[in-house]
N, C-alpha and C positions, 0 to 999 in steps of 0.2 A: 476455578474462579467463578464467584457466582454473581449475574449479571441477569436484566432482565429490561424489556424493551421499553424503547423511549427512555432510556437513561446515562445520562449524559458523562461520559469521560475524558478525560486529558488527552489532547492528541497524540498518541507515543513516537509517532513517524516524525513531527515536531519537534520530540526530547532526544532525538537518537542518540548524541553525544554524551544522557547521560544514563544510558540505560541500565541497568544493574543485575544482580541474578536473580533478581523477584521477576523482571521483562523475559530473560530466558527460560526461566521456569514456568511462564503464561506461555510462552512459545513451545516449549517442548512437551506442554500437557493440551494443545491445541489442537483434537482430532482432526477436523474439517483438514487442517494446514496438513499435517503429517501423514495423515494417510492417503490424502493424496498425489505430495511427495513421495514417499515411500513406494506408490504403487508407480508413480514413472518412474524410477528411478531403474527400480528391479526389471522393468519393460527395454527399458531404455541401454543401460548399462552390460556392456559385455564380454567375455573374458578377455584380458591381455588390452581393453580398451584404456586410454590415456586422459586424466580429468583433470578440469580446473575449479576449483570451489571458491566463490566471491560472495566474501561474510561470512566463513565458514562456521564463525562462533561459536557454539560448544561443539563441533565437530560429527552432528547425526548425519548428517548428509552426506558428508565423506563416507561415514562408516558404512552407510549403505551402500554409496556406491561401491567402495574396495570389497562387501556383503556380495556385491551381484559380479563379480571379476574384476573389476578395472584393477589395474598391473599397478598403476602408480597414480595416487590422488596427491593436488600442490592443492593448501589451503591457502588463502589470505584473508587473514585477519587485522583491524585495527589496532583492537583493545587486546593489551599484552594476557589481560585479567585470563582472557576467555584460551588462548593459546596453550596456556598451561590445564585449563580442563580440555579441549579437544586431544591435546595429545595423550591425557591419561586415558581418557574414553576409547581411542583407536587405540594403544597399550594393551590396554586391558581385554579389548578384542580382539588380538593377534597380529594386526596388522600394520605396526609403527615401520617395519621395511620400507614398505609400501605408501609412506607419508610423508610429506614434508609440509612444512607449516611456514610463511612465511609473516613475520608483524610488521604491515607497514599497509598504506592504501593500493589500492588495486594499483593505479594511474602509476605508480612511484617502485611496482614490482617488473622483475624480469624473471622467465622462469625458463628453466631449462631447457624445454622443448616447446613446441607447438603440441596441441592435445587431439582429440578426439572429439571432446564434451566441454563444453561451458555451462556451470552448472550455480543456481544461485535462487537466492530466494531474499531477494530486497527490495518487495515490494512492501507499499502503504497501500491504507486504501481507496484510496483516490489511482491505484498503478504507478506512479509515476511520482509519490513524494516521499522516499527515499532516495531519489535522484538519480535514478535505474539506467537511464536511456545514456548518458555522456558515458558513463561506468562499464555497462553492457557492451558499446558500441565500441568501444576502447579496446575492453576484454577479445570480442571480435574478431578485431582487427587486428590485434597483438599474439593472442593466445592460440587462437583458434585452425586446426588445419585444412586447408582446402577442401568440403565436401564435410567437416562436420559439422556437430549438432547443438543447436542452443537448447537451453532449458532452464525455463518456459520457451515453448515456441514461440508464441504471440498473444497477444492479451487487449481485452476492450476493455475502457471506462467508462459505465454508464453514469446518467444522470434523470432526475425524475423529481420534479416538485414535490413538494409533500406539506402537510399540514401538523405539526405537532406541539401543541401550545404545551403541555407537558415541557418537551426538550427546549422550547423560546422560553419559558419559566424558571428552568434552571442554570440557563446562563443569563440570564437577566440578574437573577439573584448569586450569581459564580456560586452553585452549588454543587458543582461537577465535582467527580469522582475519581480517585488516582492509583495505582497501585501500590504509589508510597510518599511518603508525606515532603521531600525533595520536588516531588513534579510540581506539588500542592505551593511550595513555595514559588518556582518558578512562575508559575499563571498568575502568581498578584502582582508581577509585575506587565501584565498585560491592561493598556490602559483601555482599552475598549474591546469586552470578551464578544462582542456580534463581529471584530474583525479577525476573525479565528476559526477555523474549524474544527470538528471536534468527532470523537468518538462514540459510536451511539447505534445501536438497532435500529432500524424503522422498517418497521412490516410495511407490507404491502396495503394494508388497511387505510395504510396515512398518505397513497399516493393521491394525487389532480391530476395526472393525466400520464398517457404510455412514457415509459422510458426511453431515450434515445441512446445512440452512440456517439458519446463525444470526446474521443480520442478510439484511434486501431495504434498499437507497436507492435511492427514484427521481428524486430531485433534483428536486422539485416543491415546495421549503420544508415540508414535512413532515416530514423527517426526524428523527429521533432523531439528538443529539451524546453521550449519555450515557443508558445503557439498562443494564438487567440481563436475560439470557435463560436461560429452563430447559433444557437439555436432554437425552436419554433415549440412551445407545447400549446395545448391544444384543452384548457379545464373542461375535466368531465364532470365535476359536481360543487356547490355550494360550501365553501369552508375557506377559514384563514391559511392563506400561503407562507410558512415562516420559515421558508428556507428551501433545500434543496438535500437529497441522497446524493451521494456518491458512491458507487462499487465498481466490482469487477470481476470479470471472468478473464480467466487467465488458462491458453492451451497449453499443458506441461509437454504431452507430446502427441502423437495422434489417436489414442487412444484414452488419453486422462486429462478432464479439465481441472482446476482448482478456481471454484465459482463463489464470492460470498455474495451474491447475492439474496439469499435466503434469507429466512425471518425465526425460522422455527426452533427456537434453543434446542429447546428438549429433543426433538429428536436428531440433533448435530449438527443442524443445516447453516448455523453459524460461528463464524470463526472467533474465537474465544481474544484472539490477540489483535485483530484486526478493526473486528465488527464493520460497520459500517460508517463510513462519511456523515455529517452533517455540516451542511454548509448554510448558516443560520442568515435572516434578513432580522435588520431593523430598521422602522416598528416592521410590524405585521400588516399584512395585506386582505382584507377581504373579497375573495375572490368569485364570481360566478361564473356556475356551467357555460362552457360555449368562450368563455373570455380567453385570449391571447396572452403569452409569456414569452416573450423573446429575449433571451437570454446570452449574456457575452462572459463565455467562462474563459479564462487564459493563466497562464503560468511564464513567470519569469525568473529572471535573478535581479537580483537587490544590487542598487548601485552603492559600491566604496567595500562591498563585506569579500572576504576573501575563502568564506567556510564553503566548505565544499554540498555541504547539507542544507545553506542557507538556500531560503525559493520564494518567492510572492505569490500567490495565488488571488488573484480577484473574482468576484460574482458581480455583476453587474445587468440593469435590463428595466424591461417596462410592459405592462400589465393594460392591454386595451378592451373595452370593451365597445362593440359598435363602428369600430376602428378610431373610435377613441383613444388616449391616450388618457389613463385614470391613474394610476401610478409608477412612482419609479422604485427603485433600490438601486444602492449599491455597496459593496463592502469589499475590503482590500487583508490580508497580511503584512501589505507591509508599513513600515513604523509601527 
């Protein structure tokens, strides 16, 4: 896939429902993502060990796990689509004994045993919009045996101002980018594309000031599915504020993180299926060194919608300078 920074694409964590095999094959050609999968897995996974795979989708991740020992891998899958390619992929690599597949939602499965590993890769990039944490915490609690092991361990969502009038240009003009002309139709039904987030690189070039942490999950059923967070930035230099990053760094296990928050295509530092967050403000802000951003980022569910996928996410806040109060924003997903 060829992509290059500050440019702006279709949320895909948004489309889940209607993802197709152009999205798995962004996925499955996705270095940053698979090989550092890959490299927990093989760490992690051990003979005669017992696994659960949540979103198994074309079925790599099983295969590597039943690759590194595991005695018996359950997949769950959604989409019937993808069941029928995971099971010829483990097939074909010897190990269909050793598999069982189940089409149905995680929440809606029962599987035979309690396992060893809980193992899953349903993250967005923002962490948490694919709707990981209720699914996770489920998986958990249902799946999981006394003293095993999640994976990812645990995972931070950063956030950090940024200035990219490039990226506020192209969704002003909805000149964003899709991997296929179905998404393209979808987004014209968005009546105001600043209430949206989106997919998009942002170097570190285009930061106003350090990044914070504004979400930790450690997948211990703990977690927050719907939270509000305060946060405080701090502009280190002269430029319009048009929004916000979002990323994350995700511990696979204690040895492998899987990080996008990198910038550097070329040499793989970023995730080809993921990229980064943009979480866009309208208008823009003119911002100076030294000036304050207090920022109220939070996530919820939609009232009346029944989809398991569906989420709101808000940006909200106010820009002082002097302890002034010089501007506001705010922007919502939902309606």
């Amino acid at each position: 896939m060829q992509y290059i920074r500050e440019q702006v694409w279709c949320p895909l964590s948004e489309l889940i429902l209607d993802w197709d095999d152009s999205f798995h094959h962004l996925m499955l050609n996705d270095k940053l993502r698979m090989s550092s999968y890959k490299k927990a897995i093989f760490q992690v996974v051990k003979s005669g060990m017992t696994v659960v795979d949540i979103g198994t989708g074309t079925g790599i991740l099983s295969l590597w796990a039943l690759q590194s020992g595991a005695q018996k891998v359950y997949g769950i899958e959604m989409n019937e689509d993808k069941i029928h390619q995971a099971k010829a992929r483990i097939s074909h690599a010897g190990f269909l004994e050793n598999f069982e597949i189940f089409n149905a939602l995680s929440f809606d499965t029962i599987i035979p045993e309690r396992v060893d590993l809980v193992l899953s890769e349903i993250l967005g990039n923002l962490g948490d919009n694919e709707n990981m944490t209720p699914i996770l915490a489920d998986a958990r609690n249902r799946f999981l045996k006394s003293g095993g092991a999640m994976l990812p361990m645990s995972l931070e969502t950063l956030l950090v101002p940024v200035s990219s009038l490039k990226a506020h240009e192209q969704i002003r003009t909805r000149s964003y980018r899709s991997i296929n002309e179905k998404h393209k139709l979808i987004m014209r039904g968005i009546s105001d594309p600043f209430n949206l987030y989106y997919d998009c690189i942002l170097p570190r070039t285009l930061y106003l000031s350090t990044p914070q942490i504004a979400c930790k999950f450690n997948f211990d059923g703990n977690d927050h599915a719907e939270y509000a967070v305060c946060i405080t930035f701090v502009v280190t230099r002269n430029a319009a504020l048009t929004g916000f990053k979002g990323s994350f760094m995700a511990k696979l296990c204690n040895t492998v993180a899987f990080d996008i928050t990198g910038d550097d295509i070329e040499k793989g530092q970023t995730s080809d299926c993921l990229k980064h967050c943009f979480l866009p403000i309208n208008p823009y802000i003119e911002v100076k060194e030294e000036d304050i951003i207090d920022l109220v980022f939070s996530r919820s569910y939609p009232r009346n919608v029944s989809s398991l996928f569906a989420q709101v996410y808000s940006w909200k806040g106010t820009v002082y300078r002097k302890e002034k109060a010089i501007a506001h924003f705010k922007q919502t997903t939902e309606g």
